[in-house]
PDBQT receptor file of N, H, CA, C and O in Angstrom, charges set to zero:
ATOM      1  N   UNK A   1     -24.320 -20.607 -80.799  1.00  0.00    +0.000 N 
ATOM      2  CA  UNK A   1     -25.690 -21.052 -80.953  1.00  0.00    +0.000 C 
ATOM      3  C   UNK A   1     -25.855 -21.670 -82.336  1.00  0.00    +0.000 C 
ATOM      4  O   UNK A   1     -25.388 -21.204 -83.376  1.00  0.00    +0.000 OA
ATOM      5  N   UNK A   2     -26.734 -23.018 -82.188  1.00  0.00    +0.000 N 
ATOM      6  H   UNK A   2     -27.113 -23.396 -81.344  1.00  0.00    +0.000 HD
ATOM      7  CA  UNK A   2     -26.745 -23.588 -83.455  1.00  0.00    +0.000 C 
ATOM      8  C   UNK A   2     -27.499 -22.479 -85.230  1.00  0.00    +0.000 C 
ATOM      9  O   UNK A   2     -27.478 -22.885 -86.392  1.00  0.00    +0.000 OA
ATOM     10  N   UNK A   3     -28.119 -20.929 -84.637  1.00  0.00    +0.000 N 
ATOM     11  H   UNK A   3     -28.135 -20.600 -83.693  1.00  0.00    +0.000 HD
ATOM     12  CA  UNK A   3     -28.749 -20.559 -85.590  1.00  0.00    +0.000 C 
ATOM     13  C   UNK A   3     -27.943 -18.973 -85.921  1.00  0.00    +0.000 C 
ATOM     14  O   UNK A   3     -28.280 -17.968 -86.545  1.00  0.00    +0.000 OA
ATOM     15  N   UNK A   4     -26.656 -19.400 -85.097  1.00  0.00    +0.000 N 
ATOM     16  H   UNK A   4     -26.382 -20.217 -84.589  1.00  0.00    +0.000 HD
ATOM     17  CA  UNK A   4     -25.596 -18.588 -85.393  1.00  0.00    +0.000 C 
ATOM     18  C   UNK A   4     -24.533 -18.830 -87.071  1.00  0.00    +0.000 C 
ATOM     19  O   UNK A   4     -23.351 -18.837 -86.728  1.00  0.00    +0.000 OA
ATOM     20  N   UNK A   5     -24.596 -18.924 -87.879  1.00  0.00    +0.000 N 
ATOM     21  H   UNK A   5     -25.557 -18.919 -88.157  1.00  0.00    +0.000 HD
ATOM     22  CA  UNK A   5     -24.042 -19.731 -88.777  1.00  0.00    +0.000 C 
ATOM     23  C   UNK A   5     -22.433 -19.393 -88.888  1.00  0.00    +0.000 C 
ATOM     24  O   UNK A   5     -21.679 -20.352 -88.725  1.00  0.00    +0.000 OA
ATOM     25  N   UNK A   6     -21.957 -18.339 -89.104  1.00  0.00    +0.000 N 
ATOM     26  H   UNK A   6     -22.570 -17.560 -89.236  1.00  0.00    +0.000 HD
ATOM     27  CA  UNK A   6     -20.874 -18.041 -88.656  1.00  0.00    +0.000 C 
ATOM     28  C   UNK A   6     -20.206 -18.760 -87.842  1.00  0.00    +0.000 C 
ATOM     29  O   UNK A   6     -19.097 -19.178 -88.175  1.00  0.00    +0.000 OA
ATOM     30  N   UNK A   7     -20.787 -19.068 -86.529  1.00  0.00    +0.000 N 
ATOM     31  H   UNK A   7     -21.688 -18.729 -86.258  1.00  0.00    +0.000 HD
ATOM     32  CA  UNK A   7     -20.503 -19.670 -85.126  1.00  0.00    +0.000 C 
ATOM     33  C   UNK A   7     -20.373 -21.400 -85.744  1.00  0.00    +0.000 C 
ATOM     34  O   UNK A   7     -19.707 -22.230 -85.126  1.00  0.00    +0.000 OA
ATOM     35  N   UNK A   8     -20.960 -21.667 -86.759  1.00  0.00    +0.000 N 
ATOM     36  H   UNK A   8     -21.501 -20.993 -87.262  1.00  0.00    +0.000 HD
ATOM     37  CA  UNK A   8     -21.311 -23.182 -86.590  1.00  0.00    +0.000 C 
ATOM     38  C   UNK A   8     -19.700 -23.417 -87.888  1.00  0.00    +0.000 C 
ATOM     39  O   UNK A   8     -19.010 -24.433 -87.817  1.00  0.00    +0.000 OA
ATOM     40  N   UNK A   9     -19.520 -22.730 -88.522  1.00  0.00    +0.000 N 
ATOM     41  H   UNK A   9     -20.081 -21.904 -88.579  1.00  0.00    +0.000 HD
ATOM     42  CA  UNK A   9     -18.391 -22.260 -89.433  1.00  0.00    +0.000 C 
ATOM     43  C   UNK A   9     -17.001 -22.205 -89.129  1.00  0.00    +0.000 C 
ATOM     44  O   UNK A   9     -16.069 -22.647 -89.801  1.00  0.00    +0.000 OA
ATOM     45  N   UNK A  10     -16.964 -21.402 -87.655  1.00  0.00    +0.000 N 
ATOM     46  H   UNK A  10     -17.721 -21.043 -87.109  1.00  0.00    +0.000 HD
ATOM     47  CA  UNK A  10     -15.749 -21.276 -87.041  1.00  0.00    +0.000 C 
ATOM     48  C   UNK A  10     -15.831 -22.481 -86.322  1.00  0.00    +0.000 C 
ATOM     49  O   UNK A  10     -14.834 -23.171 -86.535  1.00  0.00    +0.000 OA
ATOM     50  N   UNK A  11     -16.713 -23.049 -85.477  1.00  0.00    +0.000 N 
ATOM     51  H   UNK A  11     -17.523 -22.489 -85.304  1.00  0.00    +0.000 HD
ATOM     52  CA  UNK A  11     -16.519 -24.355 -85.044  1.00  0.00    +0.000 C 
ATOM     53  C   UNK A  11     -16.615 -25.769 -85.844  1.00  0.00    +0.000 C 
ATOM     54  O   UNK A  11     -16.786 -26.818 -85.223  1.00  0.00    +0.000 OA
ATOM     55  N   UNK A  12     -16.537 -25.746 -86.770  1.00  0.00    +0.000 N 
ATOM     56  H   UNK A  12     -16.399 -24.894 -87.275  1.00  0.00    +0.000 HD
ATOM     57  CA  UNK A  12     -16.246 -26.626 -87.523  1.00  0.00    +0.000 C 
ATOM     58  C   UNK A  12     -14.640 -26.674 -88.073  1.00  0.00    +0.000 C 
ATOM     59  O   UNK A  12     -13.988 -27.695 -88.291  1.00  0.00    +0.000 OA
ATOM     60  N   UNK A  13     -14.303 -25.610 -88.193  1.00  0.00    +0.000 N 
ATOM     61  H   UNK A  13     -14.833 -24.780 -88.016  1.00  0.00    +0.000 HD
ATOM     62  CA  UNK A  13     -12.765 -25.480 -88.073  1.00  0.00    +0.000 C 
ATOM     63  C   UNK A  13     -12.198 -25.371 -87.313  1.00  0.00    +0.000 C 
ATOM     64  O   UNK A  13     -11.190 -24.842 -87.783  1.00  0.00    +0.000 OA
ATOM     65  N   UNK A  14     -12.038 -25.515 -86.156  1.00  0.00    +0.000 N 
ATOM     66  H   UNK A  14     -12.856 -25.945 -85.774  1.00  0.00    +0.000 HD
ATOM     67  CA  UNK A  14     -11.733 -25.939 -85.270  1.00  0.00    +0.000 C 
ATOM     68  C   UNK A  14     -11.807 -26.906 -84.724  1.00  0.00    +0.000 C 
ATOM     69  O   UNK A  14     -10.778 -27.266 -84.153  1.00  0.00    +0.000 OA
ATOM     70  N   UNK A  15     -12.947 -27.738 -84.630  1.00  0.00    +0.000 N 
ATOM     71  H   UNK A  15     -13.783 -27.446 -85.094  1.00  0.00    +0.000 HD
ATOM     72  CA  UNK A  15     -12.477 -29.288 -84.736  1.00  0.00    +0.000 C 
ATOM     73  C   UNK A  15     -11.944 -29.971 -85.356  1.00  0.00    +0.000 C 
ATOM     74  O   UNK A  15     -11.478 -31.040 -84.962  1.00  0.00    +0.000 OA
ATOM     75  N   UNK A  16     -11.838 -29.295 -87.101  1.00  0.00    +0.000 N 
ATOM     76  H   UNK A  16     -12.217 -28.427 -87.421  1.00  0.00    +0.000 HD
ATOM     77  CA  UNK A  16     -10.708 -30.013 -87.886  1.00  0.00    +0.000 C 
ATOM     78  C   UNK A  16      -9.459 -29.964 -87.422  1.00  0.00    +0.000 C 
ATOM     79  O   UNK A  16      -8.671 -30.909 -87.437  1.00  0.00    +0.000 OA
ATOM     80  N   UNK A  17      -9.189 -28.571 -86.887  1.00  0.00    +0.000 N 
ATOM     81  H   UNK A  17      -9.829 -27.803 -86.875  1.00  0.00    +0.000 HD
ATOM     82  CA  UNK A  17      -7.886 -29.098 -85.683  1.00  0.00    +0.000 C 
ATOM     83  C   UNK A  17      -7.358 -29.244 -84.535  1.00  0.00    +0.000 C 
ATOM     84  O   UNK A  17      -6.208 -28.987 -84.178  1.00  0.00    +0.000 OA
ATOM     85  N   UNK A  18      -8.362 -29.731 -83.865  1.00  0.00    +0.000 N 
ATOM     86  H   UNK A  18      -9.296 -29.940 -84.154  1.00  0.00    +0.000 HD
ATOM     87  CA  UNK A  18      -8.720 -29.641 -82.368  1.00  0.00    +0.000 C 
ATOM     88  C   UNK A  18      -7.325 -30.879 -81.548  1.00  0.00    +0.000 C 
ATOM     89  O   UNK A  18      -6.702 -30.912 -80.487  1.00  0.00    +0.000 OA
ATOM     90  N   UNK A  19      -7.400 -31.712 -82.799  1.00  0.00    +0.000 N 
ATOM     91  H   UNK A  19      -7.906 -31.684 -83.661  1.00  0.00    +0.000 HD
ATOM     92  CA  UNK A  19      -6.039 -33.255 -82.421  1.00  0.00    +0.000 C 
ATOM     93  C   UNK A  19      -4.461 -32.236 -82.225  1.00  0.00    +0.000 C 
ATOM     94  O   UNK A  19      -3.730 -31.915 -81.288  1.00  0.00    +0.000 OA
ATOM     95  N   UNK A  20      -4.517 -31.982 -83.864  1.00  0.00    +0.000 N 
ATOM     96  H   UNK A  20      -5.111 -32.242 -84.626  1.00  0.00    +0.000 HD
ATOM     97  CA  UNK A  20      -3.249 -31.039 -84.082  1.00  0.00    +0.000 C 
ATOM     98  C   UNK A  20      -2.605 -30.026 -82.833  1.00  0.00    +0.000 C 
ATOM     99  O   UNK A  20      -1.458 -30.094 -82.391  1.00  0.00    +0.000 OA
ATOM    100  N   UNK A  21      -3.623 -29.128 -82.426  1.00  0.00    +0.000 N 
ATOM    101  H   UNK A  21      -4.555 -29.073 -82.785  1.00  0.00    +0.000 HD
ATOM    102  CA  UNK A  21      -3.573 -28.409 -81.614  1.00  0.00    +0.000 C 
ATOM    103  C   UNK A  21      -3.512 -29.303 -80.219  1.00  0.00    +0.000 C 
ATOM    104  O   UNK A  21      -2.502 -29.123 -79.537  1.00  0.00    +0.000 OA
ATOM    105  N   UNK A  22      -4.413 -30.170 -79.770  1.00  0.00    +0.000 N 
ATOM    106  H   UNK A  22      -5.232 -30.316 -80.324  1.00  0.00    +0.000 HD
ATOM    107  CA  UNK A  22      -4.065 -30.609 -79.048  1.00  0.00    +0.000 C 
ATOM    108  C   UNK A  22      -2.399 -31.480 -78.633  1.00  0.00    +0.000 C 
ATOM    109  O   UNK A  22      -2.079 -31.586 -77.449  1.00  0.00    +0.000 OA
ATOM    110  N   UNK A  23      -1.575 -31.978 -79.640  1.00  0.00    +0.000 N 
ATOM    111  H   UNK A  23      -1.835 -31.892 -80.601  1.00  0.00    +0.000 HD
ATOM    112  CA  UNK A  23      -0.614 -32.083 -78.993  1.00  0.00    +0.000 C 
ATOM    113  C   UNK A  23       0.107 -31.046 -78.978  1.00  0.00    +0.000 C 
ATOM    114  O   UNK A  23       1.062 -31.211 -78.219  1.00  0.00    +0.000 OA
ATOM    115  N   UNK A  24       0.096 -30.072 -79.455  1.00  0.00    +0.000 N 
ATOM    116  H   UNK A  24      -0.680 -29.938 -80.072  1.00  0.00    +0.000 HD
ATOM    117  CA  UNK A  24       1.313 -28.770 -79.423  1.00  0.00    +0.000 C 
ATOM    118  C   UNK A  24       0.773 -27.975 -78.100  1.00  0.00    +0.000 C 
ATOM    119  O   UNK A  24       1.211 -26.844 -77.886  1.00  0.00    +0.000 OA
ATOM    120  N   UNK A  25      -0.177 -28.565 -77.215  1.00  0.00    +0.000 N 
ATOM    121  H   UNK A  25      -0.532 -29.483 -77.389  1.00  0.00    +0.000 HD
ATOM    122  CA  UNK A  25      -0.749 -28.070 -75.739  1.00  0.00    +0.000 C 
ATOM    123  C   UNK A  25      -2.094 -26.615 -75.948  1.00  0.00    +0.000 C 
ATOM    124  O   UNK A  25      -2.293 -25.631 -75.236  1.00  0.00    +0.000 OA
ATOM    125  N   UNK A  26      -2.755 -27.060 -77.172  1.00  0.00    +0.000 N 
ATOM    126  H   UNK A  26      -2.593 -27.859 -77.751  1.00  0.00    +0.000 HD
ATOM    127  CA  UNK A  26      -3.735 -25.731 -77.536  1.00  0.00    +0.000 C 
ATOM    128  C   UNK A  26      -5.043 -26.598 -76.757  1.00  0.00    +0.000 C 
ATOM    129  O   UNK A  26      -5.618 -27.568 -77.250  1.00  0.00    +0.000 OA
ATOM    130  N   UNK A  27      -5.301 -26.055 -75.589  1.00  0.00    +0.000 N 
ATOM    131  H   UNK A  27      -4.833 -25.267 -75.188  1.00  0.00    +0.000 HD
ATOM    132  CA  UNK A  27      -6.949 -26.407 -75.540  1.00  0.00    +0.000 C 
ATOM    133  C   UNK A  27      -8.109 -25.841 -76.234  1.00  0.00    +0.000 C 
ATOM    134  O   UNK A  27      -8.247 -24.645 -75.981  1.00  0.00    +0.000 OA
ATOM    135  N   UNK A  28      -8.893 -26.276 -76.946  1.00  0.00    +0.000 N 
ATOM    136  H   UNK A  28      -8.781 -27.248 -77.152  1.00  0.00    +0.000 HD
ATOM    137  CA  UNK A  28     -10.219 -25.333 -77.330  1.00  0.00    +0.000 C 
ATOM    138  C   UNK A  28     -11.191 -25.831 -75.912  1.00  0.00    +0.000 C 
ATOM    139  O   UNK A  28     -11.005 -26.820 -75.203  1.00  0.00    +0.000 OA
ATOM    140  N   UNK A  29     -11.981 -25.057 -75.825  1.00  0.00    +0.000 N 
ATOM    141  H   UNK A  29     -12.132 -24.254 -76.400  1.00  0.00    +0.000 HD
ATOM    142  CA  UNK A  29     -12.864 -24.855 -74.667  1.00  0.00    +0.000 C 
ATOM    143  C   UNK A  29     -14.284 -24.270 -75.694  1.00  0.00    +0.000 C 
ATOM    144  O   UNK A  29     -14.080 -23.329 -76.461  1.00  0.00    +0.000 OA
ATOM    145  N   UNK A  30     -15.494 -24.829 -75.626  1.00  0.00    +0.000 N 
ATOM    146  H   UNK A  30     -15.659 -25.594 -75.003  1.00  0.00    +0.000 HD
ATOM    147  CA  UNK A  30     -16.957 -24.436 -76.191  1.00  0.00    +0.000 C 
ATOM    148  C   UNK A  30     -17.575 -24.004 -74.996  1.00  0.00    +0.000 C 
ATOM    149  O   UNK A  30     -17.926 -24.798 -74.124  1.00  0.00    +0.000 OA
ATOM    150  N   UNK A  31     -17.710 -22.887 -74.922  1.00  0.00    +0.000 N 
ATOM    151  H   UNK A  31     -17.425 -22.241 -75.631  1.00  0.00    +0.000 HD
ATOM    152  CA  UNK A  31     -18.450 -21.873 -73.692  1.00  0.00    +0.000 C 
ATOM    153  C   UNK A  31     -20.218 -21.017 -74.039  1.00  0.00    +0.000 C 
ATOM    154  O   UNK A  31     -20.291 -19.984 -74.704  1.00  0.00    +0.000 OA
ATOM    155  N   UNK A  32     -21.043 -21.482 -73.638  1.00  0.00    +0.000 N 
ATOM    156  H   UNK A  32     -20.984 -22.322 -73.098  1.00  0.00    +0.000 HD
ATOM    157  CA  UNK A  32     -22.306 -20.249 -74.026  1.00  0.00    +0.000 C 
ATOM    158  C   UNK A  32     -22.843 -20.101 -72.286  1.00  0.00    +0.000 C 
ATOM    159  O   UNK A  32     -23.570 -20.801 -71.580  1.00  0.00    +0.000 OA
ATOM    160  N   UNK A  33     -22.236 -19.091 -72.101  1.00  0.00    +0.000 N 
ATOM    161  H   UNK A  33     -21.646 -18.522 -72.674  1.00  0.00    +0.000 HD
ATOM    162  CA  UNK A  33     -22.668 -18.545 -70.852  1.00  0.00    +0.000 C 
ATOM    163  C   UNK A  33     -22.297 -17.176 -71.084  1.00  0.00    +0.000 C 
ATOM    164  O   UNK A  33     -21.262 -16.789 -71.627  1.00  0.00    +0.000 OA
ATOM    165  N   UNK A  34     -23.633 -16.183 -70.428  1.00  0.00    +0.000 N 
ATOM    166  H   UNK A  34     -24.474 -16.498 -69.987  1.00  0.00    +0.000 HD
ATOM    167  CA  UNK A  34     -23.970 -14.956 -70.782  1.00  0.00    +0.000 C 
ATOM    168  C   UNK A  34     -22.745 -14.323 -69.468  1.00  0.00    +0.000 C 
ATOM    169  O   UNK A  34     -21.974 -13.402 -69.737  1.00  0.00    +0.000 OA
ATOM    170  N   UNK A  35     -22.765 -14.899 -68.302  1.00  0.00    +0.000 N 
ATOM    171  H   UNK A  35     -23.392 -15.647 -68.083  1.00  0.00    +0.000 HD
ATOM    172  CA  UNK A  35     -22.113 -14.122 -67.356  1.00  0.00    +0.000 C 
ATOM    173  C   UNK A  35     -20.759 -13.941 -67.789  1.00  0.00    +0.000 C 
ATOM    174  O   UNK A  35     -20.131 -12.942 -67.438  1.00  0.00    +0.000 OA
ATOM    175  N   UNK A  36     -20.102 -15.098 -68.748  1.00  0.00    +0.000 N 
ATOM    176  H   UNK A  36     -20.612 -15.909 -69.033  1.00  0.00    +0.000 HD
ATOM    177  CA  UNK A  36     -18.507 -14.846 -68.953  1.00  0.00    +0.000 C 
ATOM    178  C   UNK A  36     -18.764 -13.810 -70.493  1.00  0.00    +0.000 C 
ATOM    179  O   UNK A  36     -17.839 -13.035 -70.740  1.00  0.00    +0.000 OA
ATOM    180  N   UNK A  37     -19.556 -13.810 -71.136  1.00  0.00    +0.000 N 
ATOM    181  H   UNK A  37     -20.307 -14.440 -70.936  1.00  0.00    +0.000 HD
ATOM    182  CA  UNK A  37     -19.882 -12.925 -72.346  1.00  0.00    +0.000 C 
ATOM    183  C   UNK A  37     -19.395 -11.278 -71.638  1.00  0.00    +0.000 C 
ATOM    184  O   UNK A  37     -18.382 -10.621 -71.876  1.00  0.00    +0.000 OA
ATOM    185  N   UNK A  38     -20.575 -10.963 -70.696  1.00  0.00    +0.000 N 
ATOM    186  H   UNK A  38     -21.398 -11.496 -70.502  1.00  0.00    +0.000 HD
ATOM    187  CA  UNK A  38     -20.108 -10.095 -70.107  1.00  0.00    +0.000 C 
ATOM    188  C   UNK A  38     -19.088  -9.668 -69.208  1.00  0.00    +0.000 C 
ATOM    189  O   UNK A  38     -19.027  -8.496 -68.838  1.00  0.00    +0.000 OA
ATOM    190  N   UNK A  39     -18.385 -10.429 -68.879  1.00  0.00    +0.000 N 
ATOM    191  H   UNK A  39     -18.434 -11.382 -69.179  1.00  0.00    +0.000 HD
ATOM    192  CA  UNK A  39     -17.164 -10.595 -67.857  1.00  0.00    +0.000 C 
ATOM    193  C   UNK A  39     -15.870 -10.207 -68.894  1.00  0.00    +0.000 C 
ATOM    194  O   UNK A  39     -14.940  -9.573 -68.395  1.00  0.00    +0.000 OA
ATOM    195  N   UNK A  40     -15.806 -10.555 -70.234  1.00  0.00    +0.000 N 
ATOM    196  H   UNK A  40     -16.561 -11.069 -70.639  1.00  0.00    +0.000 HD
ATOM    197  CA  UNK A  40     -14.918 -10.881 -70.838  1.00  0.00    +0.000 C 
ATOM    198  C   UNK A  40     -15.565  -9.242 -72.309  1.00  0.00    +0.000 C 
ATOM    199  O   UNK A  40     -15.137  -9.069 -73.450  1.00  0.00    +0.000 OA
ATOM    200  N   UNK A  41     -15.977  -8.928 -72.018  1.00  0.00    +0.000 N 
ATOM    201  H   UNK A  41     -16.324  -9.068 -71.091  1.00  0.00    +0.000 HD
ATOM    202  CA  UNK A  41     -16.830  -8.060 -73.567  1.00  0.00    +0.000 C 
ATOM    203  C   UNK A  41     -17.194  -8.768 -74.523  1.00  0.00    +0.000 C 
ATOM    204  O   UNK A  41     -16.783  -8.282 -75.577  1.00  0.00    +0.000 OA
ATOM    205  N   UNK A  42     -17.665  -9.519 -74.640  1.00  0.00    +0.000 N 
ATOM    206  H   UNK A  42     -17.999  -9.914 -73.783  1.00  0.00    +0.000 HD
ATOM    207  CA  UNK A  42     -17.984 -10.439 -75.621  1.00  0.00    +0.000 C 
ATOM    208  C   UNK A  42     -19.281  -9.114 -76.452  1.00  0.00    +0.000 C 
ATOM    209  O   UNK A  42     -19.916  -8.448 -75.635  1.00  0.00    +0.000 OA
ATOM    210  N   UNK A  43     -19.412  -8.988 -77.159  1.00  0.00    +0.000 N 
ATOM    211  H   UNK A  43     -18.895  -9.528 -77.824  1.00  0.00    +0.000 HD
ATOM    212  CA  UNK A  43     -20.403  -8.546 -77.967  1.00  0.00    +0.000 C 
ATOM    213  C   UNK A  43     -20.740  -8.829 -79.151  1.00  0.00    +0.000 C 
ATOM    214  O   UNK A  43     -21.689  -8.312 -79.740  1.00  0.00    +0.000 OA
ATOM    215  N   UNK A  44     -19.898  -9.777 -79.659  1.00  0.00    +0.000 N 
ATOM    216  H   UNK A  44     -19.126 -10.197 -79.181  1.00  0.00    +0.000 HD
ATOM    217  CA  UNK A  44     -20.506 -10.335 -81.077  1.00  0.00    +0.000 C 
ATOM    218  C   UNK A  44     -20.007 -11.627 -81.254  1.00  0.00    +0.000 C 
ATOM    219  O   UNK A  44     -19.219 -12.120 -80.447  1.00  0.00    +0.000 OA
ATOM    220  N   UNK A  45     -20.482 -12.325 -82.440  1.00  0.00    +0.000 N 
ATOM    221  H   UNK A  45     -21.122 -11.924 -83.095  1.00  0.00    +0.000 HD
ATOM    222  CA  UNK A  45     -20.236 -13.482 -81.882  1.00  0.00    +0.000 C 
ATOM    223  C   UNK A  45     -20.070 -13.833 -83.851  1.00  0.00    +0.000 C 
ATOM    224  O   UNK A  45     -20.554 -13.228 -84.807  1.00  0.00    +0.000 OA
ATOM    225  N   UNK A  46     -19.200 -15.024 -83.780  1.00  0.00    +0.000 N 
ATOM    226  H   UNK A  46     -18.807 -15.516 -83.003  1.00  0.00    +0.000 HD
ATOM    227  CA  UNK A  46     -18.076 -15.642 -82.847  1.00  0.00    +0.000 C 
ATOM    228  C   UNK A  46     -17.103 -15.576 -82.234  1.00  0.00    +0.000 C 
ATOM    229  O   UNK A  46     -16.230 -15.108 -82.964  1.00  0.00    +0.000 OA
ATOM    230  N   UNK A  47     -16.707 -15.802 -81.193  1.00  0.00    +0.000 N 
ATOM    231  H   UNK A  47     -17.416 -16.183 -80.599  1.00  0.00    +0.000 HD
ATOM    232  CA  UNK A  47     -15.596 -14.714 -80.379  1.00  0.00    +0.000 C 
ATOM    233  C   UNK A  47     -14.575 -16.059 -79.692  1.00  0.00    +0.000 C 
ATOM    234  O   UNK A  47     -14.846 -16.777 -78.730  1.00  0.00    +0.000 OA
ATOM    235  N   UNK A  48     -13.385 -16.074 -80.545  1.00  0.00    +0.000 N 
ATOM    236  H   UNK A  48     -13.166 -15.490 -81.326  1.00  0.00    +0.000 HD
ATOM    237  CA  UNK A  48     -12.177 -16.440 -79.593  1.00  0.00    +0.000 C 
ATOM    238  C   UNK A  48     -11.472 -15.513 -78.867  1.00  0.00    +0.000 C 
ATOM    239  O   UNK A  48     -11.021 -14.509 -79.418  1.00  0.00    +0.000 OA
ATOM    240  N   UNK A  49     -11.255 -15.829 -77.164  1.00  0.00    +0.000 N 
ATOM    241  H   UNK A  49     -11.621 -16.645 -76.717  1.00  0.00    +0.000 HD
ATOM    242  CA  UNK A  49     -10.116 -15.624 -76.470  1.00  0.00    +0.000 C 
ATOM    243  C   UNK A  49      -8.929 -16.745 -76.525  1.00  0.00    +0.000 C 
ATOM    244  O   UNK A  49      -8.943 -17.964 -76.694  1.00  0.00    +0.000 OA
ATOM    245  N   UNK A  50      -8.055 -15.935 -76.340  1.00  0.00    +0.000 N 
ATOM    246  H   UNK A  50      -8.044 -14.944 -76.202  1.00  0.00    +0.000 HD
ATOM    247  CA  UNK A  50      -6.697 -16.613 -76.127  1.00  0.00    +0.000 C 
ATOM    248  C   UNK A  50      -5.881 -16.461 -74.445  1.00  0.00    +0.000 C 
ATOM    249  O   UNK A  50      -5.287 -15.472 -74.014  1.00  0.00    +0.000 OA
ATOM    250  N   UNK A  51      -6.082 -17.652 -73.821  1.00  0.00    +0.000 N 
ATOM    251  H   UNK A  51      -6.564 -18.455 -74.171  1.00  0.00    +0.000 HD
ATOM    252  CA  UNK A  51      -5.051 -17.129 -72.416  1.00  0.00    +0.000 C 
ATOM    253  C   UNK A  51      -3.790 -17.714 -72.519  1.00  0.00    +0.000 C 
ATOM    254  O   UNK A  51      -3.430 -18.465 -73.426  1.00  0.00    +0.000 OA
ATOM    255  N   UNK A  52      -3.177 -17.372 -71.630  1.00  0.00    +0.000 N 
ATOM    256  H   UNK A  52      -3.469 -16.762 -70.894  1.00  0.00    +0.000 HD
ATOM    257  CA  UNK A  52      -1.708 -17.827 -71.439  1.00  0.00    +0.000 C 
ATOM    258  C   UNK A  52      -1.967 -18.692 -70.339  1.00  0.00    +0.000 C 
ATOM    259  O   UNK A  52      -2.691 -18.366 -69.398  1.00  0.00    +0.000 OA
ATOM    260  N   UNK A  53      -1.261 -20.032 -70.462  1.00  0.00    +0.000 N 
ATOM    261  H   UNK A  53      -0.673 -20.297 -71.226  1.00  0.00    +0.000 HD
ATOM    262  CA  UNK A  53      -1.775 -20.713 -69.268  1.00  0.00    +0.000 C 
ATOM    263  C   UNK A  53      -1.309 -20.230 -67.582  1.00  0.00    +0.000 C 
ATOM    264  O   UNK A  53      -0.332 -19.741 -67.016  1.00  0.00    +0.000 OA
ATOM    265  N   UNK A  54      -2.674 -20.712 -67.242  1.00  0.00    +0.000 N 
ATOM    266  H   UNK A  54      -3.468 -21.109 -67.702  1.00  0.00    +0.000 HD
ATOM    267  CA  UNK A  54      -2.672 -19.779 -65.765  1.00  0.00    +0.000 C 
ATOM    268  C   UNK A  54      -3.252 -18.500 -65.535  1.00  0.00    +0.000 C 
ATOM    269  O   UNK A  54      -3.424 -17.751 -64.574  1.00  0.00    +0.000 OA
ATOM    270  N   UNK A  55      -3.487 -18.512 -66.727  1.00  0.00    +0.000 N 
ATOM    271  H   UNK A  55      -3.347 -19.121 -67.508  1.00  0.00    +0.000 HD
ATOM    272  CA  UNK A  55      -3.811 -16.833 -66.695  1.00  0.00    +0.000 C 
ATOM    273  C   UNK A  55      -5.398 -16.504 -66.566  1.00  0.00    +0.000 C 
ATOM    274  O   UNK A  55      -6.169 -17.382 -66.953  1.00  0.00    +0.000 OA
ATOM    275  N   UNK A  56      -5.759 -15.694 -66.217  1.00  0.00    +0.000 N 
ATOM    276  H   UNK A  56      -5.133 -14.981 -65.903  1.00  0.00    +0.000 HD
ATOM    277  CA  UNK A  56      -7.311 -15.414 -66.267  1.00  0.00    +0.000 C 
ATOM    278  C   UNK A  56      -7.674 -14.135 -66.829  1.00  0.00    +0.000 C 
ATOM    279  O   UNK A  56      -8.752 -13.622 -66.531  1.00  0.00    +0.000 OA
ATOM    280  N   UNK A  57      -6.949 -13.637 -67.534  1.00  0.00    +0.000 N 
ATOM    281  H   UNK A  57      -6.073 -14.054 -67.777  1.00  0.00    +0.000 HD
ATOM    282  CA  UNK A  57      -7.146 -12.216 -69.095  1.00  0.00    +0.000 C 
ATOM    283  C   UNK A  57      -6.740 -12.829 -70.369  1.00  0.00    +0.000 C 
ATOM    284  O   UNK A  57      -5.694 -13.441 -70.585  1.00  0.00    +0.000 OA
ATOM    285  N   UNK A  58      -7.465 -12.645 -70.982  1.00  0.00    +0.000 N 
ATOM    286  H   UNK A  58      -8.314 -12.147 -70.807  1.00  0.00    +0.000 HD
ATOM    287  CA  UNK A  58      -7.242 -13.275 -72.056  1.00  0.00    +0.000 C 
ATOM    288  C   UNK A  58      -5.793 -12.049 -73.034  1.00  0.00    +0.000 C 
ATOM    289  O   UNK A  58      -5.623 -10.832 -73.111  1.00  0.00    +0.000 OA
ATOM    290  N   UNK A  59      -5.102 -13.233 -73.565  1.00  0.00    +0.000 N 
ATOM    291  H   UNK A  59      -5.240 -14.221 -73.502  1.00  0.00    +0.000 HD
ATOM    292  CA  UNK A  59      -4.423 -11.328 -74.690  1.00  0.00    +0.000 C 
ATOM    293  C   UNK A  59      -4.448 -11.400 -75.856  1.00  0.00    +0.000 C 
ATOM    294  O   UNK A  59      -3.763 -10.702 -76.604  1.00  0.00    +0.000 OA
ATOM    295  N   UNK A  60      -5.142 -12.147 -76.158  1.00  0.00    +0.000 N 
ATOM    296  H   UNK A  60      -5.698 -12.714 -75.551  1.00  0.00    +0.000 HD
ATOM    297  CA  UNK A  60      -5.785 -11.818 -77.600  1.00  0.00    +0.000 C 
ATOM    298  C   UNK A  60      -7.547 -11.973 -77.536  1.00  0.00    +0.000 C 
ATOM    299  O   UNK A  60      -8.207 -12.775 -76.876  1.00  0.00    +0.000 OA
ATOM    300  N   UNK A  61      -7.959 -11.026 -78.364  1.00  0.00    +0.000 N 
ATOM    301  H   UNK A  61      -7.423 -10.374 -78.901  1.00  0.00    +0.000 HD
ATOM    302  CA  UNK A  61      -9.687 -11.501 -78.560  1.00  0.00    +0.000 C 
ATOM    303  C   UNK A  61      -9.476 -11.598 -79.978  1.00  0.00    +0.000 C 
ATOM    304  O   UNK A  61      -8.625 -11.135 -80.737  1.00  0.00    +0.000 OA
ATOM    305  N   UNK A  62     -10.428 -12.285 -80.116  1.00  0.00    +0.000 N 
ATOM    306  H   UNK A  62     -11.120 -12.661 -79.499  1.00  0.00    +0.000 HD
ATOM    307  CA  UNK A  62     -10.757 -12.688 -81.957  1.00  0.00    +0.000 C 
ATOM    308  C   UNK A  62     -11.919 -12.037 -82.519  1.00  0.00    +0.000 C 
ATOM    309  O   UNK A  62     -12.223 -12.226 -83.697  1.00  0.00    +0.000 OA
TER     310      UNK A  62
C-alpha cells in the first residue's frame, strides 16, 4: 500500500533489480490481495515469498 512506507522502500529496490534478476529467471510478482495474505500467513507487511518454480508453497518467507 502506497501509505505503507517500508512497502514503498522494499519496492523500490526491487525494481532497481527487477532487469538483473530477470535474466538469471527471478520473477518479481506485486500482489495486494487479502485472500492470498491469508492463504499464505501474511501478517505484516512487507512480505516476500519465494517459490520454486511450479511450486505452490512458498520456502522461504521474508
Amino acid at each position: 500500500s502506497k501509505e505503507c512506507k517500508q512497502c514503498s522502500r522494499v519496492l523500490s529496490e526491487i525494481e532497481h533489480i527487477d532487469d538483473e534478476a530477470d535474466h538469471a529467471g527471478i520473477k518479481f510478482v506485486k500482489i495486494d490481495d487479502k485472500t492470498l495474505t491469508k492463504e499464505f500467513g501474511v501478517y505484516a507487511l512487507p512480505a516476500i515469498l519465494f517459490f520454486r518454480m511450479g511450486s505452490k508453497e512458498p520456502v522461504i518467507y521474508a
